[in-house]
C-alpha positions as CSV (number, residue, x, y, z in Angstrom):
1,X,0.0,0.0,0.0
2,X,2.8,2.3,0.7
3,X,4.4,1.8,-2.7
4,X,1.0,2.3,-4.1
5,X,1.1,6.0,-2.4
6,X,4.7,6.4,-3.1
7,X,4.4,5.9,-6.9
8,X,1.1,8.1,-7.3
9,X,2.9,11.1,-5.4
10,X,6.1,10.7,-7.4
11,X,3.4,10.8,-10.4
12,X,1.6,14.2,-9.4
13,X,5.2,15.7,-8.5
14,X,6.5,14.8,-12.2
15,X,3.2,16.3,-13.7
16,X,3.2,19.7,-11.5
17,X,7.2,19.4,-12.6
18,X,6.2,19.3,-16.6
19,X,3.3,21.5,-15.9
20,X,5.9,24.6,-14.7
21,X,8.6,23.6,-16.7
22,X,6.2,24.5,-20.0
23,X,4.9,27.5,-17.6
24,X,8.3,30.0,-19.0
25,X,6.2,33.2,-17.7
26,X,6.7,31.9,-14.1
27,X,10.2,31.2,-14.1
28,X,11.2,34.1,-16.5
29,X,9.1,36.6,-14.2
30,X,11.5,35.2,-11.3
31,X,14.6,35.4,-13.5
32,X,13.9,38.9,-14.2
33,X,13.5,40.0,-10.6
34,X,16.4,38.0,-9.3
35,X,18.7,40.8,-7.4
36,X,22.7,40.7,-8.3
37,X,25.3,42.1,-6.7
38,X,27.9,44.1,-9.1
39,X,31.8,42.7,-8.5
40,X,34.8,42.1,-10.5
41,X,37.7,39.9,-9.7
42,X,40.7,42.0,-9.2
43,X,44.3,40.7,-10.6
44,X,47.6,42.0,-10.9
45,X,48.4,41.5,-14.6
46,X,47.1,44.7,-15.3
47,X,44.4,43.3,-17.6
48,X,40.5,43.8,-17.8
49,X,39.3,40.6,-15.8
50,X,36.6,38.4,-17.6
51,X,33.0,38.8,-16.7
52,X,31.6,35.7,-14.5
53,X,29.8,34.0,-16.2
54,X,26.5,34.0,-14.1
55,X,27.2,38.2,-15.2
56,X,27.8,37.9,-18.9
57,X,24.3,38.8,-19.8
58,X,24.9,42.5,-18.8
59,X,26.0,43.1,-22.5
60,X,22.3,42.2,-23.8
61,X,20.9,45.3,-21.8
62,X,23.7,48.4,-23.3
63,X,25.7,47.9,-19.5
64,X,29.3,48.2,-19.4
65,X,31.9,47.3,-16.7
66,X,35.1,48.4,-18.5
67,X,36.0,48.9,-23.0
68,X,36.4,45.9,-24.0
69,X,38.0,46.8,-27.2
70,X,40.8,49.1,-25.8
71,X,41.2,45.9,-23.8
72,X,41.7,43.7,-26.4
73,X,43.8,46.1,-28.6
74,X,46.1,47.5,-25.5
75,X,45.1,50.7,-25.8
76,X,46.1,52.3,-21.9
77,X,42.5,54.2,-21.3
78,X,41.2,54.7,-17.9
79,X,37.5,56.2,-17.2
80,X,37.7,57.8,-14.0
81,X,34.0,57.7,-12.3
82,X,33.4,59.0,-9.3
83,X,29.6,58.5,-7.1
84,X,28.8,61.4,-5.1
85,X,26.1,61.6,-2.8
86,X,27.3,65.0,-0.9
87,X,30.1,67.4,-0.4
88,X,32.4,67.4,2.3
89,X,35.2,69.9,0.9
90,X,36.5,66.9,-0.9
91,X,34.7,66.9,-3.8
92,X,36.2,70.4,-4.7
93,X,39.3,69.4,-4.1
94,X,38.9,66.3,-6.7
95,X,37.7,68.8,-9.1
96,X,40.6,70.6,-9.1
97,X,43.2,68.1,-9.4
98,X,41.3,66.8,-12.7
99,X,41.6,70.5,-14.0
100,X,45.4,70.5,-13.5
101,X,45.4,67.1,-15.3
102,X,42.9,68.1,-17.9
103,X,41.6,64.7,-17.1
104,X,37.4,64.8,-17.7
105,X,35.7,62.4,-15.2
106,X,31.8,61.2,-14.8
107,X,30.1,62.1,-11.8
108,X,27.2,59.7,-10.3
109,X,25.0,62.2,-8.5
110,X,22.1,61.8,-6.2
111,X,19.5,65.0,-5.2
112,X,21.3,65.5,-2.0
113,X,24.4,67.0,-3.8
114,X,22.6,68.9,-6.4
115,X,20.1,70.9,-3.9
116,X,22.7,71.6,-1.6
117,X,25.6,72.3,-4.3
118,X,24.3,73.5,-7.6
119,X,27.4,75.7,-7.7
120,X,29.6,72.6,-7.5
121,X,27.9,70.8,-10.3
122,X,27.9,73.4,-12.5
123,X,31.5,73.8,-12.0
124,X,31.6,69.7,-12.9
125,X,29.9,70.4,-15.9
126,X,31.5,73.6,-17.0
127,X,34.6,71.4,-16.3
128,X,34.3,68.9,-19.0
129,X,33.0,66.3,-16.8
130,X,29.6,64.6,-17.3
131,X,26.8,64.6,-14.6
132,X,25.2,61.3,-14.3
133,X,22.2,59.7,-13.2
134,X,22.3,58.0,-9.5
135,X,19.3,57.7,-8.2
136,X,16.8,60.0,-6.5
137,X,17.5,59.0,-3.1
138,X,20.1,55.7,-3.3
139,X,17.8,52.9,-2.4
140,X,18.2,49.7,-3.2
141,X,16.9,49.7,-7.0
142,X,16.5,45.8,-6.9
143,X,13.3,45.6,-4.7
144,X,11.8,47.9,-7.2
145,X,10.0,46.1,-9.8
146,X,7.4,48.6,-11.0
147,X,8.6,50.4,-14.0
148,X,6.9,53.1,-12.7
149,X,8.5,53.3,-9.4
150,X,11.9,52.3,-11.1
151,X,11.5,55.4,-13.3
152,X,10.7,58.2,-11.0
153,X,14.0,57.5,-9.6
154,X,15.9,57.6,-13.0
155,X,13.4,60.8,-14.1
156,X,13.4,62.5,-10.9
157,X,17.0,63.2,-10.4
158,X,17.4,64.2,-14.2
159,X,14.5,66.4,-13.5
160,X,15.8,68.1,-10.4
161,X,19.5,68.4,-12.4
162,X,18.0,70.8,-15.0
163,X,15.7,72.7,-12.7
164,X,18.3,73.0,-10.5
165,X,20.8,74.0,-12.3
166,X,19.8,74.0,-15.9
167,X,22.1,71.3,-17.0
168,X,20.8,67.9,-19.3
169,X,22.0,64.8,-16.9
170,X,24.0,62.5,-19.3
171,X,22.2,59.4,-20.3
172,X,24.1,57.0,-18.0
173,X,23.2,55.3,-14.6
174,X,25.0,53.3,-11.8
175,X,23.0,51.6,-9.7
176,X,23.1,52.1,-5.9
177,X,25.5,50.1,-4.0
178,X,25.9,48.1,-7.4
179,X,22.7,46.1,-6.9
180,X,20.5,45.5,-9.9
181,X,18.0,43.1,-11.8
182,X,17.8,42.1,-15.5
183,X,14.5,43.6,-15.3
184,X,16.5,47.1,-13.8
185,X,18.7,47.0,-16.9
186,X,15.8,47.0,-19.2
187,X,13.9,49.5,-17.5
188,X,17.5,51.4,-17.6
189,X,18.0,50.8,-21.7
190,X,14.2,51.4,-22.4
191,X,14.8,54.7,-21.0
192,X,17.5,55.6,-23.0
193,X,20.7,54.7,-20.4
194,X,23.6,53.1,-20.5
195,X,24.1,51.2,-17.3
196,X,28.2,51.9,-16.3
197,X,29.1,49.3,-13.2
198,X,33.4,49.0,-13.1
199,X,36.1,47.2,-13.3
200,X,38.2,48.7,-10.5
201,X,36.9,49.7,-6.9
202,X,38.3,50.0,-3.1
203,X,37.0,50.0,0.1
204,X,37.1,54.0,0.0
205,X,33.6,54.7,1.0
206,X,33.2,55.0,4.8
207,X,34.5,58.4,5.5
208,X,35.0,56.8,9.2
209,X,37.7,54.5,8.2
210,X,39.4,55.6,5.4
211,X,42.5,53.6,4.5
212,X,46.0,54.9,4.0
213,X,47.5,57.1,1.4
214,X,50.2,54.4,0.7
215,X,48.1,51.2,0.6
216,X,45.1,53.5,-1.6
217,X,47.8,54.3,-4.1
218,X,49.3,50.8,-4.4
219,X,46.2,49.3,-5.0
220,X,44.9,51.5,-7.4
221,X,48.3,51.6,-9.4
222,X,49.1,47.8,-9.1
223,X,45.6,47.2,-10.4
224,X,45.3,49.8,-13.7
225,X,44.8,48.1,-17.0
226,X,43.3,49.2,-20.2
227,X,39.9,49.7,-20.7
228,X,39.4,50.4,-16.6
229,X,36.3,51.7,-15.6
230,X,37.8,53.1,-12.1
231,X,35.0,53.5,-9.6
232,X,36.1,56.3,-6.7
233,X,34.3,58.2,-4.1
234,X,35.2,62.1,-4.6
235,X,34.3,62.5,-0.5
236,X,36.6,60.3,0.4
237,X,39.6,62.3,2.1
238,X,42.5,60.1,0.9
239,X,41.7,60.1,-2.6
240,X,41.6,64.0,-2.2
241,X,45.4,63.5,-0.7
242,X,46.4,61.1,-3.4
243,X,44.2,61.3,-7.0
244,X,47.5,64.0,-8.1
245,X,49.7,61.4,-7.3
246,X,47.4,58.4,-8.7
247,X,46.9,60.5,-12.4
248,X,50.8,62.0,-12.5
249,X,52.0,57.8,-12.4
250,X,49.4,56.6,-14.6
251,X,50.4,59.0,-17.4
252,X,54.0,58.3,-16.8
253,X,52.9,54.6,-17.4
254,X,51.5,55.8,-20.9
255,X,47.6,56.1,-19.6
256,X,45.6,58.3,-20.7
257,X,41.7,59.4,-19.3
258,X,38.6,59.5,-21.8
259,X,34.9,60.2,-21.4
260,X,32.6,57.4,-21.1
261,X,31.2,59.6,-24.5
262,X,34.1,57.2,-26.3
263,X,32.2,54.0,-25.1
264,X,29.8,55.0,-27.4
């Protein structure tokens, strides 16, 4: 009798198994939503590191994490990103050292900074440097999976940048913290952005425990390669101290700093 019951539920689980496998909506609605967090494998051969491969499909939705072709080709380019929430009298001080390097840079803003500093991102702007899209209010853009919802983000910080300070936000994002969705990146590409993670970050964030000058400029130089999207945060207080240092040895090592305009 028990084998009797055994076999019929092994039965009913194979159908309900054939039933969802042929159900794709399901499992593609899942897919979609499933939250990812951005990383890249840092080496010391000074090369663009390969995409895992549970990340490859980032290419299908017009997201970058570094120029593949300058990559492949050799060519030394660095794009030198930088996500600002605020300023902190570090910000400025990036600024500056990118004027005396004529180096242009892409800044990934959020409201706060733009309310509180128009002044400062016009300056950015009037610098050569492109203002992009962060978010509203940095939440976590995974756990939002209404397009609508997804969009006022995106929409209302471009809005608040021209109202602000009259200035058209650059059509590319970075998500918050790095987290997305393949359903973010669509929502992102419909909507007319390019999604720009990186190839090159360090733990330079927490303006509580900043690490020192010497180990921030090692790891940044030992880690340059072509193609390098370089992911910084322009409030941190060491990279104010040593981005002048940073850019003087990476163009004595024949690199040179481009727009993300030339990923196009």
């Amino acid at each position: 009798m028990k084998r009797k019951y055994l076999i019929f539920a092994l039965c009913v689980l194979f159908s309900l198994t054939m039933i969802f496998n042929t159900s794709i909506p399901v499992f593609a609605d899942l897919s979609e939503n499933a939250a990812y967090n951005w990383y890249t494998k840092r080496n010391d051969t000074h090369t663009l590191s390969p995409l895992d491969k549970n990340l490859s499909f980032i290419s299908e939705y017009n997201a970058v994490y570094g120029d593949t072709k300058a990559s492949e080709r050799g060519d030394k380019v660095i794009y030198l990103t930088f996500d600002a929430g605020y300023e902190n009298g570090n910000v400025e001080k990036i600024l500056n050292v990118l004027k005396k390097h004529g180096a242009p840079g892409a800044f990934f803003v959020l409201e706060n900074l733009i309310k509180r500093n128009p002044d400062l991102i016009r300056r950015m702007h009037d610098d050569g440097h492109l203002i992009c899209n962060h978010t509203l209010t940095h939440p976590d853009m995974t756990k939002l999976t209404d397009r609508g919802r997804f969009a006022a983000q995106l929409n209302g910080l471009r809005d608040c940048l021209k109202q602000e300070t009259g200035i058209d936000m650059a059509n590319y994002y970075r998500p918050p913290e790095g987290k997305f969705s393949k359903q973010n990146l669509k929502y992102a590409e419909d909507m007319g952005y390019k999604t720009v993670f990186w190839s090159f970050a360090y733990a330079d964030w927490d303006n509580n425990d900043q690490p020192s000058e010497q180990y921030a400029v090692k790891k940044i130089l030992d880690n340059a390669h072509p193609g390098e999207i370089m992911l910084l945060h322009p409030t941190s207080s060491t990279n104010a101290i040593i981005l002048d240092t940073v850019l003087t040895s990476l163009k004595a090592d024949g690199y040179r700093f481009a727009s993300l305009d030339e990923l196009k």
